[in-house]
C-alpha positions as CSV (number, residue, x, y, z in Angstrom):
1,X,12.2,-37.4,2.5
2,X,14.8,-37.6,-0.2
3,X,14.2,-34.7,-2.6
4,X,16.4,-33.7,-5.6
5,X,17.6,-30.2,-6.0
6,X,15.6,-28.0,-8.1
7,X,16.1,-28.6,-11.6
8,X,19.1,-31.2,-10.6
9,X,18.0,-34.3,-11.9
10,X,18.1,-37.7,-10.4
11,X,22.4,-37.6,-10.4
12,X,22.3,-34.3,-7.8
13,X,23.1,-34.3,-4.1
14,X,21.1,-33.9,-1.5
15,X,21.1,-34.3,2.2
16,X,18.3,-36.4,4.0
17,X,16.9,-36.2,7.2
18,X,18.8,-37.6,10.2
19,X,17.4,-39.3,13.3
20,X,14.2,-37.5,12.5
21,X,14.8,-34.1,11.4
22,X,17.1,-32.1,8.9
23,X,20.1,-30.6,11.2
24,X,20.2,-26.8,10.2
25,X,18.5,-24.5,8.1
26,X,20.3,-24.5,5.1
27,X,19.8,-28.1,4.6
28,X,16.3,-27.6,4.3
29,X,16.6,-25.9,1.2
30,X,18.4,-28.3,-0.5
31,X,15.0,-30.4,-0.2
32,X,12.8,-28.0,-1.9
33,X,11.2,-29.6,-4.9
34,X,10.1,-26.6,-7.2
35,X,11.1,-23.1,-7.7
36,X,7.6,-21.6,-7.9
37,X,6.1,-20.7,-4.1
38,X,4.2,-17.8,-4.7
39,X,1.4,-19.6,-3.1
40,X,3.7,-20.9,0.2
41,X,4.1,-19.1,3.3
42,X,7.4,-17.6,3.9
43,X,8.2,-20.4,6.7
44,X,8.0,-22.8,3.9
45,X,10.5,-21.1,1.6
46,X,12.6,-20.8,4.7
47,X,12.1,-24.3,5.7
48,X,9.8,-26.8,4.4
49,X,7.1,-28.5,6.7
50,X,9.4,-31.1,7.9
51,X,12.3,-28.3,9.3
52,X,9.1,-27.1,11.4
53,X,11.3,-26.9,14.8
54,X,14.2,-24.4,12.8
55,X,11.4,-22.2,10.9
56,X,9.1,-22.2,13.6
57,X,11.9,-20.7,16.0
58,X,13.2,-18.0,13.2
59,X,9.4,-17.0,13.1
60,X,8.9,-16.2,17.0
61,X,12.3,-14.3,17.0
62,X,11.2,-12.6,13.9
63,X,7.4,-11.8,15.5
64,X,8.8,-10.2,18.5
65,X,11.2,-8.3,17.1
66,X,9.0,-6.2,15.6
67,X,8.2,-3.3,17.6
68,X,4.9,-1.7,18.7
69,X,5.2,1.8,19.9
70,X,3.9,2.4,23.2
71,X,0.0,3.5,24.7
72,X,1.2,6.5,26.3
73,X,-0.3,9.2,24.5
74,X,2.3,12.6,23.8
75,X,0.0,14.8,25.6
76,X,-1.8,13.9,28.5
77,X,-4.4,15.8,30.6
78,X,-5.2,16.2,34.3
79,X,-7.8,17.4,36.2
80,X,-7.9,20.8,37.8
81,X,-8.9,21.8,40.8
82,X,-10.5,24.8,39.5
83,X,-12.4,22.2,37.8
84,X,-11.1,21.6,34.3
85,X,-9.1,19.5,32.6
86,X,-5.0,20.9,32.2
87,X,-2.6,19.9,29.8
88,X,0.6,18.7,31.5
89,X,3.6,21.1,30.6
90,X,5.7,19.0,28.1
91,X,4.9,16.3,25.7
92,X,6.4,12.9,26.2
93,X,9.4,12.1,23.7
94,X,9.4,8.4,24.5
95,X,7.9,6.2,21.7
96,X,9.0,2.4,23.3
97,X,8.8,3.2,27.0
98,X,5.2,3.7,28.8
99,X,4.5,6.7,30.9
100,X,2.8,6.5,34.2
101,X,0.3,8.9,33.8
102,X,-2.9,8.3,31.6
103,X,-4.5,10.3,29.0
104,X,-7.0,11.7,31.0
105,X,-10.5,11.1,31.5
106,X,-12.8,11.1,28.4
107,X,-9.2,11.8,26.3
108,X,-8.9,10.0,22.9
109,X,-5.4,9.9,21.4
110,X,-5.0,8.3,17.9
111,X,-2.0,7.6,16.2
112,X,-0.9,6.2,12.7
113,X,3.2,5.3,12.4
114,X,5.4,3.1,10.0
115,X,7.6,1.0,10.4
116,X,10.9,-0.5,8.3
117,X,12.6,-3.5,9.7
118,X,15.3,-5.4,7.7
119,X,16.6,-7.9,9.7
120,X,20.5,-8.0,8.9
121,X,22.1,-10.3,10.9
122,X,21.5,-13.2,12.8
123,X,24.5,-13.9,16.3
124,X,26.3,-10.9,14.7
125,X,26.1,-12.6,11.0
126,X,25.8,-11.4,8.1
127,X,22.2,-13.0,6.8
128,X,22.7,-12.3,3.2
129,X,26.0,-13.3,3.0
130,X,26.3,-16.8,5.0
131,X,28.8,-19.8,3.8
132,X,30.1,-22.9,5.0
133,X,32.7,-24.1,2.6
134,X,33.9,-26.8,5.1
135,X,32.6,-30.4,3.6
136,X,29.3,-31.0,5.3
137,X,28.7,-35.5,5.2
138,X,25.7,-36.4,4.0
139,X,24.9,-39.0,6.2
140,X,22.9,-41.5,3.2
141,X,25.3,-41.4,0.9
142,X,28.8,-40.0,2.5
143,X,29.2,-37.9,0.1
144,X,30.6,-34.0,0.7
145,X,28.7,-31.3,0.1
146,X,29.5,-27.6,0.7
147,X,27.1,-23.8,1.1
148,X,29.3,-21.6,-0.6
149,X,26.5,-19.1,-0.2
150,X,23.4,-19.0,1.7
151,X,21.5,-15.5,1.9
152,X,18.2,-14.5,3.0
153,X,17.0,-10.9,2.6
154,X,13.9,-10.5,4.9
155,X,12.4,-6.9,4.7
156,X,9.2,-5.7,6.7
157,X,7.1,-2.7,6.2
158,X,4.9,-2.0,8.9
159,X,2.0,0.6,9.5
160,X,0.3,0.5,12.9
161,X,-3.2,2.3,13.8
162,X,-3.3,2.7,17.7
163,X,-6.4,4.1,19.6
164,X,-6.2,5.1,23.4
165,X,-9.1,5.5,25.7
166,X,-9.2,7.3,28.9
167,X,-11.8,5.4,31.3
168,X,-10.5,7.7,34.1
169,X,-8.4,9.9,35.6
170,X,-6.2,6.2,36.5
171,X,-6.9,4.2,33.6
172,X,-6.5,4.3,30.3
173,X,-7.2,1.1,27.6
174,X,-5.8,0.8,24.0
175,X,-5.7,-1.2,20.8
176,X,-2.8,-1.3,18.3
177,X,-3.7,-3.0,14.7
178,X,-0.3,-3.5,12.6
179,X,-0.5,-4.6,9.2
180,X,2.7,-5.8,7.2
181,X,3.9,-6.3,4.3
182,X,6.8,-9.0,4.1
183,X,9.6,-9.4,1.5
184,X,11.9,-12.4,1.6
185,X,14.3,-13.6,-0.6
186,X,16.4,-16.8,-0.1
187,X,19.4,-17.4,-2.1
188,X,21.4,-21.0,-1.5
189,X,24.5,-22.5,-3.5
190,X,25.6,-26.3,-3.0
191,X,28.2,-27.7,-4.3
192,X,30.4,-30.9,-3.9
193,X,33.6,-31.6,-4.2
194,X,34.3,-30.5,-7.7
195,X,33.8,-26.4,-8.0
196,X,31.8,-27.5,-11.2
197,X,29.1,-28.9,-9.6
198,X,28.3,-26.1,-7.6
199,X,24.4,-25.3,-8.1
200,X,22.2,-22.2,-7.2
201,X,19.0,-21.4,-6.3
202,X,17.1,-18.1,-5.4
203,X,13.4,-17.7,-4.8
204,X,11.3,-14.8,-3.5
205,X,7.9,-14.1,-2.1
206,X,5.7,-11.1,-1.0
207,X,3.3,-11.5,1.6
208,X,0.7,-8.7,2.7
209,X,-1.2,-9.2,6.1
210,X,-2.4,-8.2,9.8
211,X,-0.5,-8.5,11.9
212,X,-0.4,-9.3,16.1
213,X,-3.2,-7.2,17.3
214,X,-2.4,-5.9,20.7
215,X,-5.2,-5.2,23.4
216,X,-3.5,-3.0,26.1
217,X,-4.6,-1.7,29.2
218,X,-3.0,0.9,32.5
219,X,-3.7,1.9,35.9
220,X,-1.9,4.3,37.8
221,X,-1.9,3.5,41.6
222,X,0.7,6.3,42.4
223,X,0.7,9.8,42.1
224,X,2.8,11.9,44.2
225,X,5.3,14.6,43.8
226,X,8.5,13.0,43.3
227,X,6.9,11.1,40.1
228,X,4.0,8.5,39.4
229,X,3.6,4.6,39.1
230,X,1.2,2.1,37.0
231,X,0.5,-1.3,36.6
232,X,0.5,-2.4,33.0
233,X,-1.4,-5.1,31.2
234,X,-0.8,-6.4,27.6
235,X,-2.7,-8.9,25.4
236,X,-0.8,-9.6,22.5
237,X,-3.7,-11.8,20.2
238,X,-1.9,-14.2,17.7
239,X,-3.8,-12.6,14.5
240,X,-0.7,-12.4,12.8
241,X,0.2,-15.5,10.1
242,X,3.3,-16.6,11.7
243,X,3.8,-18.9,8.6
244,X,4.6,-15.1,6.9
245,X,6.7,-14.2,9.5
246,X,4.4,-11.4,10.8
247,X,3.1,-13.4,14.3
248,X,4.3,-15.3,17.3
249,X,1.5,-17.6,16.4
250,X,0.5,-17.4,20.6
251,X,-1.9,-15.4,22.6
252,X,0.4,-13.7,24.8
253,X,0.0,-12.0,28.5
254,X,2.8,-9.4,29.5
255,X,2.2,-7.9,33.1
256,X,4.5,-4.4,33.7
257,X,5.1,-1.9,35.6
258,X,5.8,1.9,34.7
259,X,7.6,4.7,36.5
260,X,8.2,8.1,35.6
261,X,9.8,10.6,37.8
262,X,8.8,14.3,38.2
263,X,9.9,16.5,35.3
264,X,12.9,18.8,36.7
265,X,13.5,22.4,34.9
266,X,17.4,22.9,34.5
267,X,16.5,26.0,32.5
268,X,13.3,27.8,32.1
269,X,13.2,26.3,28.3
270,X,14.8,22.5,29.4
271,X,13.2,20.3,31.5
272,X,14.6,16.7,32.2
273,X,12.2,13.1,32.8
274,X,13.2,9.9,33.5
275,X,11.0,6.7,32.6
276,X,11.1,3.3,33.7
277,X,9.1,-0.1,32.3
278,X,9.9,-3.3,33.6
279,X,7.6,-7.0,33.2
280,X,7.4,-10.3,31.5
281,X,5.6,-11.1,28.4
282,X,4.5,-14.6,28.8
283,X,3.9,-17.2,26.3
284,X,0.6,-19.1,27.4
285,X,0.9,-22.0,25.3
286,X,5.2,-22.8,25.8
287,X,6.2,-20.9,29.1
288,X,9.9,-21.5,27.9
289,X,9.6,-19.1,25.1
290,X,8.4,-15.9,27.0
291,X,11.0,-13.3,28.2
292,X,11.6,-10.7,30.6
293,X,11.4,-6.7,28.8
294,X,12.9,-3.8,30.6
295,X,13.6,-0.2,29.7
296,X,15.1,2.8,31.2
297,X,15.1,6.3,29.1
298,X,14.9,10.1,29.6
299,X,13.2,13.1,28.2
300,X,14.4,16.6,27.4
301,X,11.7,18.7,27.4
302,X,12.2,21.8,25.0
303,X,9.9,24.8,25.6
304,X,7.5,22.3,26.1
305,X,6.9,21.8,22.3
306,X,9.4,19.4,21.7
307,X,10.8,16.7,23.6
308,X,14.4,14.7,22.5
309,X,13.9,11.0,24.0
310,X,16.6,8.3,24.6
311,X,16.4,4.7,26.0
312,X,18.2,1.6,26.7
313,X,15.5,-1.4,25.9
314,X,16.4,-5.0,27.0
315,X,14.8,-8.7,26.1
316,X,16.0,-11.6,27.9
317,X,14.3,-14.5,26.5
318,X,14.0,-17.9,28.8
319,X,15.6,-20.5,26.6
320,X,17.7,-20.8,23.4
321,X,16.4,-20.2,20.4
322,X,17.6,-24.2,19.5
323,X,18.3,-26.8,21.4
324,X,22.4,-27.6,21.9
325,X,23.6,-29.5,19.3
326,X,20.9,-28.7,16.7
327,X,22.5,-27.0,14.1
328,X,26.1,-29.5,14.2
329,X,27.0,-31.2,11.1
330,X,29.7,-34.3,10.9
331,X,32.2,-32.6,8.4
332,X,34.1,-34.8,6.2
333,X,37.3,-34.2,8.5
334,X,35.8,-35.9,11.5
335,X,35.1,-33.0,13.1
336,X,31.2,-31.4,14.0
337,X,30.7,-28.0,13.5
338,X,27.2,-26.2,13.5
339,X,26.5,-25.1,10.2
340,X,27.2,-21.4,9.3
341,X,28.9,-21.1,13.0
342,X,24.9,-20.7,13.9
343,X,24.6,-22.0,17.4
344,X,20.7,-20.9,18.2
345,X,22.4,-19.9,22.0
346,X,19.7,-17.6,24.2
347,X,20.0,-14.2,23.2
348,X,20.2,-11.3,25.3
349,X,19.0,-8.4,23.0
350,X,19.8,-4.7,24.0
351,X,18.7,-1.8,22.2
352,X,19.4,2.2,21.9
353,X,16.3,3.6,21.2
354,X,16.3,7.7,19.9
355,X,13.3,9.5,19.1
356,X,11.7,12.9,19.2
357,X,8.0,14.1,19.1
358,X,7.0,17.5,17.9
359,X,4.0,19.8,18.9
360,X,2.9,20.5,15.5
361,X,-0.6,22.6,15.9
362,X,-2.7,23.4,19.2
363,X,-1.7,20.5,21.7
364,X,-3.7,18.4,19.4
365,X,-1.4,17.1,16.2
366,X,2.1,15.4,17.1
367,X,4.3,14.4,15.0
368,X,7.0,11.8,16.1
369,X,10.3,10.0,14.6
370,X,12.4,7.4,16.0
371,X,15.3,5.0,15.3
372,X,16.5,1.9,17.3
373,X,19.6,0.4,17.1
374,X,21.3,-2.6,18.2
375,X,23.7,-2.3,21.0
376,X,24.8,-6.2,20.5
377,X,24.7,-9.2,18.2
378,X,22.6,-11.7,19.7
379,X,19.6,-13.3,18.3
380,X,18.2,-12.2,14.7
381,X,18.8,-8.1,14.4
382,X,18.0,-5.2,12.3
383,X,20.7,-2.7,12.1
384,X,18.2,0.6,12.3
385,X,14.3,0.3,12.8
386,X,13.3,4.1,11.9
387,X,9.8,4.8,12.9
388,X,8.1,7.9,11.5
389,X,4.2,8.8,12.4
390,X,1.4,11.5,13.7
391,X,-1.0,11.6,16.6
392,X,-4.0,13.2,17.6
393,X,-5.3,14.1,21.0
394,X,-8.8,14.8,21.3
């Protein structure tokens, strides 16, 4: 694999493969061929087909951090004993934890939200604004090459259609459809040892697709006064084109449990909820790359009309995102430093998550907005995800 820079000629520099594969991510760009990919996936303009291992590993971390809003419907019903169906006093505010209790029997809630993720860093980097100006060796010809710039701007739109079910007064089933639309821009200068020669490149693509379509299910096997349990099951189908970033390209299983506690009035108008969710979504074709989730968050309860929501989410995936040593380059100093500072360590990813929903008209239209934020800078991260949507119970 010994490719020319775009529009370099024969006399430009280039790094090849060593011992098998291209060493980081930026040197796969400097193998691309021509500047036209409107017909590539976004892996490929990422890293071509033979920086699988680096792409492939950008793509899961970029599949799973897209968020899904939960099942739990805003309103839920129970049964009487006077023999009719009740709403419960206040409207859940959480939008990324689960509730215990289901929907009720024969309840339909439907719900239609959007989604903007811009990933902005990646181990507390800036994406679009990435350099390594320390001589990289090229290990064919010796020569020293430099990134004085490397910058990708990855932007995802995201409208979700979820449908829950009740099948009982304990279980409730539902089906989330996302479809995306991806932007991603990759910008790359390499240059040698004379400033003059420094070339750039930029390309862009646009891609519109389905993505992941999760199948979820719950049954609550608790309900007594100090709160309620259930036991969670997820089905996360690979639909989504994981070439396009928009996919973990695996059929995934996540078994969790829910809590809530008992809602508790500190005033006649403010009542207080606390929620917990707690599993593992596993990865049935690589076990290594599933992770534990967790979540703890509280509700205020307003005059049971609107409810303020916060929660602390965690992901603890099993492995690094690269093997040790992956990204290293020999620098023409002697020294080996990973390119970029980019190490691809496990990430430990914690969240803030802030929402709100809104009893807009008869217990039956809600209207809901939420933002999560980073609370470090492992892994690949979005600064804000603000979620906006409605739902209707039925």
């Amino acid at each position: 694999m010994n490719k020319p820079w775009p529009g370099g000629g024969a006399g430009a520099t280039t790094l090849r493969m060593r011992g098998g594969r291209v060493a980081a991510l930026g040197v796969a760009l400097v193998a691309f061929t021509a500047p036209a990919a409107w017909g590539r996936t976004l892996a490929e303009i990422v890293g071509p087909g033979f920086t699988r291992p680096i792409s492939d590993a950008l793509a899961l971390s970029v599949g799973r951090a897209l968020p899904v809003i939960s099942a739990s419907a805003g309103v839920v019903f129970s049964f009487d004993p006077s023999g009719a169906y009740v709403r419960e006093r206040s409207i859940a505010g959480q939008l990324f934890l689960e509730r215990a209790e289901p929907v009720g029997r024969a309840r339909w809630n439907l719900s239609l939200n959007y989604q903007r993720v811009k990933f902005d860093s990646f181990e507390g980097k800036d994406i679009e604004q990435l350099k390594d100006t320390v001589p990289v060796v090229d290990p064919d010809t010796g020569g020293a090459v430099t990134f004085p710039r490397f910058g990708i701007d990855l932007e995802t739109h995201e409208v979700t259609t979820s449908a829950t079910y009740g099948l009982t007064d304990d279980l409730d089933i539902n089906l989330a459809l996302p479809v995306l639309l991806s932007e991603l821009r990759v910008q790359l200068s390499q240059g040698g040892a004379n400033p003059a020669d420094v070339k750039r490149f930029t390309e862009s693509a646009t891609k519109l697709g389905v993505g992941d379509i999760f199948l979820r299910g719950k049954y609550r096997f608790l309900n007594i006064g100090r709160g309620q349990a259930a036991l969670g099951l997820v089905f996360r189908l690979p639909s989504g084109e994981q070439e396009n970033l928009q996919g973990t390209g695996a059929f995934e299983i996540a078994p969790l449990l829910y809590a809530s506690g008992k809602a508790v009035e500190i005033t006649r108008a403010v009542a207080l909820q606390p929620y917990f969710n707690a599993g593992v979504n596993f990865d049935t074709e690589d076990v290594g790359s599933s992770e534990a989730r967790w979540g703890v968050g509280l509700d205020a309860a307003i005059v049971g009309r609107i409810t303020l929501a916060v929660a602390v989410l965690g992901r603890h995936p099993f492995r690094r995102l690269a093997p040790a040593g992956f990204f290293t380059l020999k620098r023409q100093d002697g020294s080996e430093r990973p390119l970029f500072g980019i190490n691809g360590d496990r990430p430990d990813l914690y969240d803030v998550s802030l929402g709100t929903r809104v009893n807009l008209w008869r217990d039956t239209v809600i209207g809901f907005a939420n933002a999560i934020l980073p609370l470090n800078d492992d892994g690949v991260r979005s600064n804000v995800i603000p979620t906006i949507g409605v739902e209707i119970a039925f």
